[in-house]
LOSE-333830 format. One record per residue (C-alpha): residue number from 1; residue in one letter; x, y, z. Coordinates in steps of 0.05 Angstrom, whole numbers. Example, Ala and Ser with C-alpha at 12.3 -4.5 7.8 and 13.67 -1.06 7.14 Angstrom:
{1, 'A', {246, -90, 156}},
{2, 'S', {273, -21, 143}},
//
This chain:
{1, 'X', {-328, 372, -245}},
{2, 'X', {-251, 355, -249}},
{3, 'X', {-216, 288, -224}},
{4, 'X', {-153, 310, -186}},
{5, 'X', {-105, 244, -176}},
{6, 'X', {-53, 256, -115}},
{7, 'X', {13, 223, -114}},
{8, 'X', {70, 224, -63}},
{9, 'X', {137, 228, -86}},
{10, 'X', {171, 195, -29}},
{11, 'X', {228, 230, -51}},
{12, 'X', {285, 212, 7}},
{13, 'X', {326, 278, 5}},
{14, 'X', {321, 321, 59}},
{15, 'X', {259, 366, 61}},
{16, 'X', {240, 349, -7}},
{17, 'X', {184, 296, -8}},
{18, 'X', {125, 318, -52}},
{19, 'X', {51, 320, -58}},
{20, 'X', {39, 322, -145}},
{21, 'X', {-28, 338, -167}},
{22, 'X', {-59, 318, -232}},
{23, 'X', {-123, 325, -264}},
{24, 'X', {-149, 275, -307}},
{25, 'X', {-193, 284, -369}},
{26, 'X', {-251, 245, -396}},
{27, 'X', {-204, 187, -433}},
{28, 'X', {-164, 177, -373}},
{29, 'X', {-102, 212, -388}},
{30, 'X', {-66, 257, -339}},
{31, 'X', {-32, 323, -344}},
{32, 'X', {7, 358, -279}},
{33, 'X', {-36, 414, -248}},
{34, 'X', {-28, 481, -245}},
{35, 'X', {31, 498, -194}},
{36, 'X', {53, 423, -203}},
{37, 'X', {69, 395, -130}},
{38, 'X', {80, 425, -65}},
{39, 'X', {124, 389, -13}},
{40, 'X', {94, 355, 43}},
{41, 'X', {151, 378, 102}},
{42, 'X', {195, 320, 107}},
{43, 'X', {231, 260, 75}},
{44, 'X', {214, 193, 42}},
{45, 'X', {230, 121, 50}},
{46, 'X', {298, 101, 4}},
{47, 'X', {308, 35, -2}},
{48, 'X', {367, 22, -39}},
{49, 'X', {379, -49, -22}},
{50, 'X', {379, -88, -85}},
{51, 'X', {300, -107, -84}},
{52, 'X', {300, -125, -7}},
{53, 'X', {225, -144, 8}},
{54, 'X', {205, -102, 55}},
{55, 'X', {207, -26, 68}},
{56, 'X', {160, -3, 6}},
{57, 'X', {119, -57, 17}},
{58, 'X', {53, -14, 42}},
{59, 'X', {-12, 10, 23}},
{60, 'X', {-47, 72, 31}},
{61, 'X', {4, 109, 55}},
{62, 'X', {-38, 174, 23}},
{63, 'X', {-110, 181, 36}},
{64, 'X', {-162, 233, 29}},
{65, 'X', {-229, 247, 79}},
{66, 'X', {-274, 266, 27}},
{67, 'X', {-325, 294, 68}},
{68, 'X', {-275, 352, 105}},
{69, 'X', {-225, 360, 41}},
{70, 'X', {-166, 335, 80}},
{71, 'X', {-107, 296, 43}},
{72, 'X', {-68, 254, 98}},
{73, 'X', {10, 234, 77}},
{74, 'X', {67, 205, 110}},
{75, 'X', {137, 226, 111}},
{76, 'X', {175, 160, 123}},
{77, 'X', {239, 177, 143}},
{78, 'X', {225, 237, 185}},
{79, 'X', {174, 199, 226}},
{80, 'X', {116, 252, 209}},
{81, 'X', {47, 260, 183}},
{82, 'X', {19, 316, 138}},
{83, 'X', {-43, 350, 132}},
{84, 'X', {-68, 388, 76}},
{85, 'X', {-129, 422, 58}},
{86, 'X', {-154, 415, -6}},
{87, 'X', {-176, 477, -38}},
{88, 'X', {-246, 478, -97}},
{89, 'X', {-189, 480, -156}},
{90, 'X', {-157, 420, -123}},
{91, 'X', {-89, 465, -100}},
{92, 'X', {-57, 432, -33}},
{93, 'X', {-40, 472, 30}},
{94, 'X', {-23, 456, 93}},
{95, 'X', {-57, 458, 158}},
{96, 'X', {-32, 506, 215}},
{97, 'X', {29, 450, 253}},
{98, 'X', {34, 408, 189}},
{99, 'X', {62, 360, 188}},
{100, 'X', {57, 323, 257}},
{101, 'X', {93, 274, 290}},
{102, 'X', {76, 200, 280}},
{103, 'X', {95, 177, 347}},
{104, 'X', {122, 122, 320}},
{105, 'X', {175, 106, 278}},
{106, 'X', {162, 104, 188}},
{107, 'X', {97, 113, 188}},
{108, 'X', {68, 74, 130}},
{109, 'X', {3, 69, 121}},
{110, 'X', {-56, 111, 136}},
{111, 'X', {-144, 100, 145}},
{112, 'X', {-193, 154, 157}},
{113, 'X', {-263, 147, 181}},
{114, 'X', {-310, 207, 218}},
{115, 'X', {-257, 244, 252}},
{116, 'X', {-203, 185, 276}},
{117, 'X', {-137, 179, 232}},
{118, 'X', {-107, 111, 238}},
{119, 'X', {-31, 100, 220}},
{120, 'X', {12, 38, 231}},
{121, 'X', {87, 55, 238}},
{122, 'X', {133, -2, 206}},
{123, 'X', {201, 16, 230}},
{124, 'X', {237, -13, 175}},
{125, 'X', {278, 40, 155}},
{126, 'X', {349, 15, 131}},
{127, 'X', {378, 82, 142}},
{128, 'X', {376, 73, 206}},
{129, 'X', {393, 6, 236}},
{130, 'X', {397, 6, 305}},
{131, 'X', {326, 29, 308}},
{132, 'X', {301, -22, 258}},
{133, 'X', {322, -75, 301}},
{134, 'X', {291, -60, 364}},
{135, 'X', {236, -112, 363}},
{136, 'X', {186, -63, 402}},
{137, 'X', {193, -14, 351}},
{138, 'X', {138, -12, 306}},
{139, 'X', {65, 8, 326}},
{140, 'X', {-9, 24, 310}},
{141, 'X', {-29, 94, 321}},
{142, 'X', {-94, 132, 331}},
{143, 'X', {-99, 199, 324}},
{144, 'X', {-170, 254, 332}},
{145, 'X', {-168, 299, 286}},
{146, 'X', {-208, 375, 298}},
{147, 'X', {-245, 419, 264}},
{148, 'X', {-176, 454, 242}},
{149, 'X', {-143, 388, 214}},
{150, 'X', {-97, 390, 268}},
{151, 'X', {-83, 309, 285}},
{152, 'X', {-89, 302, 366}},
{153, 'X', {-39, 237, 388}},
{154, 'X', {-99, 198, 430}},
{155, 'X', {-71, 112, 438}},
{156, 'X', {-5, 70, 414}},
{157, 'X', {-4, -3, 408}},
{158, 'X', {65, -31, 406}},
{159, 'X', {71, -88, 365}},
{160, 'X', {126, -122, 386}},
{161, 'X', {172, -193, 369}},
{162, 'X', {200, -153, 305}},
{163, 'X', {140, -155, 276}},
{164, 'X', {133, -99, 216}},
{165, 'X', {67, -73, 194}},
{166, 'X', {39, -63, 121}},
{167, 'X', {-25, -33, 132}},
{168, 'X', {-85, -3, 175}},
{169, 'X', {-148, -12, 154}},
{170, 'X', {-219, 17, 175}},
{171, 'X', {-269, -25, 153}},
{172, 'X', {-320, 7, 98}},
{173, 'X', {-377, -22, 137}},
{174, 'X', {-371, 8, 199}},
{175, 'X', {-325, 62, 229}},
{176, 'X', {-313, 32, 289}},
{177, 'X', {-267, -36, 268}},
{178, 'X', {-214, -33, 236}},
{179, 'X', {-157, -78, 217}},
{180, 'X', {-83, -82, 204}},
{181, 'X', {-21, -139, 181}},
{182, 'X', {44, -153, 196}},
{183, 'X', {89, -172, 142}},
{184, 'X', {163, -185, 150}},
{185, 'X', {222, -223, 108}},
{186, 'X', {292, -212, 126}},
{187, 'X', {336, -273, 96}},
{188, 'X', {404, -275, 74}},
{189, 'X', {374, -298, 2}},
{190, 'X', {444, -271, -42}},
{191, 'X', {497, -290, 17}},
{192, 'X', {512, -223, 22}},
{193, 'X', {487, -201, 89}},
{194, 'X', {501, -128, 90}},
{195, 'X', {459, -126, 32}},
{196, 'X', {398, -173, 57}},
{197, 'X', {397, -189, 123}},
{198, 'X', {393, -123, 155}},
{199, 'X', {341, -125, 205}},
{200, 'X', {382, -174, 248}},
{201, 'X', {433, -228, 251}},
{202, 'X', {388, -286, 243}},
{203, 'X', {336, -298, 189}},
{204, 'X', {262, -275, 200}},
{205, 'X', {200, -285, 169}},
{206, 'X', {136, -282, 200}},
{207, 'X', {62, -241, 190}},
{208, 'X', {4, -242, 227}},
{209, 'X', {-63, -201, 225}},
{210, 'X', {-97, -158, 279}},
{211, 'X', {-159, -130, 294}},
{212, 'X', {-187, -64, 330}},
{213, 'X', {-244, -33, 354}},
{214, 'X', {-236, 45, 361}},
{215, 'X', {-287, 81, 405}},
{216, 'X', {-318, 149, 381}},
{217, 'X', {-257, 176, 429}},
{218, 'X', {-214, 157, 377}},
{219, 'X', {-187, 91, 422}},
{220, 'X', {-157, 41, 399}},
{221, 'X', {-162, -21, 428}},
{222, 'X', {-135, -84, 394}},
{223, 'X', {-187, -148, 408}},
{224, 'X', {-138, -202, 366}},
{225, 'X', {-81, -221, 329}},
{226, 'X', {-73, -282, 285}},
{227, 'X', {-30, -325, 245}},
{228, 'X', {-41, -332, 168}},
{229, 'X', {-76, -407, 166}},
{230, 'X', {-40, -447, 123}},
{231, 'X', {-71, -480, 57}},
{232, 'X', {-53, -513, -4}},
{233, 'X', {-37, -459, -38}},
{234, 'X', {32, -459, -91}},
{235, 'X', {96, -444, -59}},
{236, 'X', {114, -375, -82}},
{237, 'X', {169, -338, -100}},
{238, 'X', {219, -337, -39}},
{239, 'X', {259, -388, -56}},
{240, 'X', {270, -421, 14}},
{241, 'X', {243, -475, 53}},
{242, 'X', {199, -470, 101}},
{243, 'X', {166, -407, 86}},
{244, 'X', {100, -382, 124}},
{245, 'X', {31, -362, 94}},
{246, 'X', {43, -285, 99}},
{247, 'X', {-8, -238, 90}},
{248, 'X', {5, -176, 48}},
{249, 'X', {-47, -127, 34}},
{250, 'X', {-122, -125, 62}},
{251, 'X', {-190, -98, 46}},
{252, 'X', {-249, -100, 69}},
{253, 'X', {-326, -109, 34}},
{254, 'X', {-362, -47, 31}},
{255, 'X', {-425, -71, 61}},
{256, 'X', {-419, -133, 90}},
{257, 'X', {-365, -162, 149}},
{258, 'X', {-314, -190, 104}},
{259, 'X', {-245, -177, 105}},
{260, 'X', {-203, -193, 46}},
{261, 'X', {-124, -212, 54}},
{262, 'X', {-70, -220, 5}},
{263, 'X', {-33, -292, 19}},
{264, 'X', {31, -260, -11}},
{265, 'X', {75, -327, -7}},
{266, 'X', {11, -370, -30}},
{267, 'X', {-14, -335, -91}},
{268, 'X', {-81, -335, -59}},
{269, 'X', {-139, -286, -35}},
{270, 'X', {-153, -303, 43}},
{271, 'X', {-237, -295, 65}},
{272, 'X', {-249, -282, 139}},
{273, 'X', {-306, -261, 162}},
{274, 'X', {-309, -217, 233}},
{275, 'X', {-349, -242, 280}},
{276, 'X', {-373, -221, 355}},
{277, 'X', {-355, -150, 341}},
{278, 'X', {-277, -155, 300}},
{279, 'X', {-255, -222, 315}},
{280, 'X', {-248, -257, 248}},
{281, 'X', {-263, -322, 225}},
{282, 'X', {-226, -358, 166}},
{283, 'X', {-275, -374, 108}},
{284, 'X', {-233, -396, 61}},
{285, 'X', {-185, -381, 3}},
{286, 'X', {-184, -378, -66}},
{287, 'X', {-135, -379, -120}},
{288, 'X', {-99, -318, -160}},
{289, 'X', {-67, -317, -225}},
{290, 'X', {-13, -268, -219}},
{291, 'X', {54, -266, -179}},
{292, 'X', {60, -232, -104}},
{293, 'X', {-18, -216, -88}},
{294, 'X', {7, -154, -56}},
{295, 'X', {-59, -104, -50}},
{296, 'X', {-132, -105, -53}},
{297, 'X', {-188, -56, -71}},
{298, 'X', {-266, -68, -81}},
{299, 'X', {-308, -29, -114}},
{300, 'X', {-366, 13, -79}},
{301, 'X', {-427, -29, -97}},
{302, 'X', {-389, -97, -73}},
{303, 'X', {-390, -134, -140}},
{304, 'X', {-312, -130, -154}},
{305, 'X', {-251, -144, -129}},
{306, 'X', {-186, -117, -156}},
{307, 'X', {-118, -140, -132}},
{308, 'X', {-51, -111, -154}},
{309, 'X', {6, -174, -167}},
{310, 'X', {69, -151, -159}},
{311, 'X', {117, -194, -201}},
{312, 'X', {107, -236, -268}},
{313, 'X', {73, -304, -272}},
{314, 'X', {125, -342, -313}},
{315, 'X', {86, -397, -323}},
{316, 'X', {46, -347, -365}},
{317, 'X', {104, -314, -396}},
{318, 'X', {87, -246, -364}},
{319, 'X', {126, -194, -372}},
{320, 'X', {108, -149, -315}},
{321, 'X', {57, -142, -258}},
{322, 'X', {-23, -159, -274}},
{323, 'X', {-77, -134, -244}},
{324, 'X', {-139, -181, -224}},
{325, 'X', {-208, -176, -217}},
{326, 'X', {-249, -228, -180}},
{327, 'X', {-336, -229, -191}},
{328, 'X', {-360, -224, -101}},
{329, 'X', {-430, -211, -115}},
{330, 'X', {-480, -244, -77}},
{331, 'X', {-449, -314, -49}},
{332, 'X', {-388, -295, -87}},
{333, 'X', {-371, -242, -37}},
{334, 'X', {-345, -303, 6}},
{335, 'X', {-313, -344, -46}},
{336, 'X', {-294, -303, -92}},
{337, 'X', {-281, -319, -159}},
{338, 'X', {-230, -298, -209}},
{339, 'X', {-256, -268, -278}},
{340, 'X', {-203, -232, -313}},
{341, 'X', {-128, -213, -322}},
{342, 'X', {-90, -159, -350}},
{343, 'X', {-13, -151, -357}},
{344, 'X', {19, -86, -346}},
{345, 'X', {80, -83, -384}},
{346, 'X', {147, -63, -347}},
{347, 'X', {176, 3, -356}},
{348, 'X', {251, -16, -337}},
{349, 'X', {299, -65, -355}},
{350, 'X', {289, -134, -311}},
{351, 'X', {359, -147, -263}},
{352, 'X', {385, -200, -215}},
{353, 'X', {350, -180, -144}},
{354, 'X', {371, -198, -76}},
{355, 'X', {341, -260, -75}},
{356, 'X', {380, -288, -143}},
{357, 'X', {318, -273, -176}},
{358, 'X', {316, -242, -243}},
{359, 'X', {256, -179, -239}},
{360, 'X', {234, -126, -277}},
{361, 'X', {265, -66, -264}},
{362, 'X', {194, -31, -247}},
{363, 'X', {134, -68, -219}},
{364, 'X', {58, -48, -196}},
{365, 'X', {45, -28, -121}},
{366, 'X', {-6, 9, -94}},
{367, 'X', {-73, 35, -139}},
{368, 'X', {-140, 72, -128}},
{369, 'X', {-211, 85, -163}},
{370, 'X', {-235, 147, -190}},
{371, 'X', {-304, 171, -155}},
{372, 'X', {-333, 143, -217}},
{373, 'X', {-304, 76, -224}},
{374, 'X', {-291, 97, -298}},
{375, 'X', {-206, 87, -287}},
{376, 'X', {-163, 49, -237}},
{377, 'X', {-101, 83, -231}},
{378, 'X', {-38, 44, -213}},
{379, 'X', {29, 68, -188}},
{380, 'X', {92, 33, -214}},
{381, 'X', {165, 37, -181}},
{382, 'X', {235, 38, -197}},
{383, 'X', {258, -19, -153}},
{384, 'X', {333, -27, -174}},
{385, 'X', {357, 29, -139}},
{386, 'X', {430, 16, -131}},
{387, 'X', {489, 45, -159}},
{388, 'X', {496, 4, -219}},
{389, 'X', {428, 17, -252}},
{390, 'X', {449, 85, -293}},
{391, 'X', {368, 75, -329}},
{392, 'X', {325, 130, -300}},
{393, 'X', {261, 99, -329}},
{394, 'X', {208, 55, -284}},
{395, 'X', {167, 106, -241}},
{396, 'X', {101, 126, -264}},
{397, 'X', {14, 115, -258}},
{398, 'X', {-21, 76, -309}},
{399, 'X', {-100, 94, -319}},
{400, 'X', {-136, 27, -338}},
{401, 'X', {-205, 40, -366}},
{402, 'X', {-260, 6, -328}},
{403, 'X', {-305, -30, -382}},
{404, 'X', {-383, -45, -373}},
{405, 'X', {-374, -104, -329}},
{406, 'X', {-327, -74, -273}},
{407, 'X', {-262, -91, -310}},
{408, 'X', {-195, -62, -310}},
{409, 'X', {-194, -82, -383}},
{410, 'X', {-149, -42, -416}},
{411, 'X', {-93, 9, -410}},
{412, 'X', {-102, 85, -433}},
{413, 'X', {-48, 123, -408}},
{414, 'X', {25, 117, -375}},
{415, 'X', {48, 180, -347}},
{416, 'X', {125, 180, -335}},
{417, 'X', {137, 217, -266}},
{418, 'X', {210, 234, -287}},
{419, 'X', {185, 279, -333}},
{420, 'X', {145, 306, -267}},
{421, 'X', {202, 322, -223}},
{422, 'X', {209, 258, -190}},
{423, 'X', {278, 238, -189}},
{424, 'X', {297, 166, -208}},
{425, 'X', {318, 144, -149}},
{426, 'X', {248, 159, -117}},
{427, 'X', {201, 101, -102}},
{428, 'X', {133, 140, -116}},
{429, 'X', {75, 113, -68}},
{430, 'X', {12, 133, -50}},
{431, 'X', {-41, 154, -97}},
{432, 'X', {-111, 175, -78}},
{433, 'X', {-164, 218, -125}},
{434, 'X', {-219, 264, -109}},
{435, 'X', {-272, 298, -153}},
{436, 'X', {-291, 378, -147}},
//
């Protein structure tokens, strides 16, 4: 058996977004496949706005249906999905019509279960303007896919009031709910509003969550959507007044009805429960030790929860993102409770974002499991992306070794994508493995 890891590029020049493929050996460390990457027919998200929150803020915007050897993959910009076969030495190819049309605008985030594909599309492309800010824009997708891979268009939920989605989410215990959240902040944090406040001329900031049942038809058909409660949490990292409990990043449990939400601006894991089919039900939240919760992952048997913090804990003296891992077994599934820490260093030097922050110059988004649970694998981007950052370091995967207990408890490898083809002035996102 070989572990194949799958990364997007997101590589924003035209026609040249990317699909790498890597296997992975028994200490965790990565080498580029055999014929190295093949592009996946369209064109990334670039956001070159000084560290505006928003655009690359997403999760699972690659995923892979195990069962039918299918790899799923947006193309941001060009408003498209592709599908790709995966062949028994782990070599990518497309499906006859590849890639197909979101019907939507940035798609951003994919979820696969039997034979519907879920996508939400975030419209939050700063390349385009005068799309971003039509407040209907943005939507939740559902798509059947047939025996060929082809991806049949079936229902469209249109979000609406500006609103910009992060993430769709079936949930592991049934195929038939699934869940998504809104997450946007456009604020005029620097004073320079060409540079910030982009998605309109007054200041925005506002998430909410929503919930789905999808029939065996592949329907979609949304039951709720909420407002973040607000606790006590710590005021985060914004640096304004007045700022909302925003949820960014959500997971369900693998067994049980229990949906898991990043409270972004709290520092905080939000519990809900769903209830009466996928309404949910606020249990309660709990806190986390790193900076910018951003995304969540459990592992298959329900015992841990990992959650990928974007920025550094100063308080701490941090010097990059951390990854945490919370004990939910038994009780602890509702309340769950934090066990362990680990700092993953930043790859690129820290600058002055467009909030009159100072950041590192790389930070952790999106991660995955092998089929094994031996490594969690976890994607790091360039964020300064303007002109005046000449560095070409800050994009690449670390492989954290999984110790005895479920922990990500150490770091084995860092694999620098530059020296993979992906330019510097990609944001890589999207990773997803499979064993064959």
């Amino acid at each position: 058996m070989v572990l194949y890891l799958y990364i997007s590029s997101n590589d924003s020049s035209e026609d040249t977004n990317r699909i790498l493929r890597y296997s992975c050996d028994k200490n965790g460390i990565l080498s580029l496949s055999d014929g190295g990457s093949i592009r996946s027919g369209g064109e990334g998200i670039n956001n070159n706005t000084h560290g505006k929150l928003g655009p690359n803020d997403n999760d699972t915007p690659l995923v892979i249906d195990r069962a039918r050897k299918l790899l799923f993959s947006v193309n941001g910009h060009s408003d498209t999905i592709a599908v790709l076969k995966i062949d028994e030495d782990g070599a990518l190819s497309h499906v006859e019509g590849s890639p197909f049309h979101s019907h939507g605008v940035m798609p951003n985030s994919l979820s696969i279960a039997g034979d519907t594909l879920l996508a939400s599309n975030r419209n939050e492309d700063y390349h385009r303007p005068e799309l971003l800010r039509d407040e209907n824009g943005a939507s939740y997708v559902s798509f059947k896919v047939d025996k060929n891979g082809h991806l049949n268009h079936v229902e469209k939920i249109l979000i609406g009031g500006g609103h910009k989605p992060t993430q769709i989410h079936f949930a592991q215990s049934t195929g038939s709910i699934a869940f998504g959240n809104d997450f946007q902040v456009d604020a005029d944090f620097d004073g320079d509003g060409t540079r910030s406040l982009l998605a309109g001329a007054a200041t925005s900031v506002q998430g909410q969550l929503h919930s789905f049942v999808v029939s065996e038809k592949s329907e979609l058909t949304e039951i709720e959507r909420i407002a973040v409660p607000e606790t006590n949490g710590e005021y985060s990292y914004l640096g304004m007044d007045g700022v909302p409990s925003l949820p960014l990043g959500l997971w369900t449990h693998p067994t049980q009805n229990i949906l898991y939400v990043g409270f972004v601006t709290r520092n905080e894991v939000g519990v809900f429960e769903f209830v009466d089919g996928a309404k949910l039900k606020f249990v309660g939240s709990v806190k986390n030790s790193g900076q910018d919760i951003c995304w969540l992952l459990t592992n298959r048997a329900g015992t841990r929860l990992y959650t990928i913090n974007n920025l550094p804990r100063k308080e701490y003296g941090d010097s990059g993102s951390s990854v945490t891992t919370y004990d939910i077994t038994g009780d602890k599934a509702r309340l769950p409770v934090e066990i362990h820490r680990i700092v993953l260093p930043s790859e690129a030097a820290a600058f002055r974002n467009n909030r009159n922050l100072m950041q590192p110059g790389s930070t952790a988004f999106q991660c995955c499991l092998s089929p094994s649970e031996e490594f969690l694998f976890v994607i790091a981007q360039r964020i300064n992306q303007t002109e005046e950052n000449t560095s070409t370091s800050g994009n690449g995967v670390f492989t954290l070794l999984i110790d005895e207990n479920g922990v990500p408890s150490a770091i084995s490898d860092y694999r620098d994508l530059l020296s993979d083809g992906v330019a510097a002035r990609c944001r890589p996102q999207g990773l997803a493995c499979l064993e064959l």
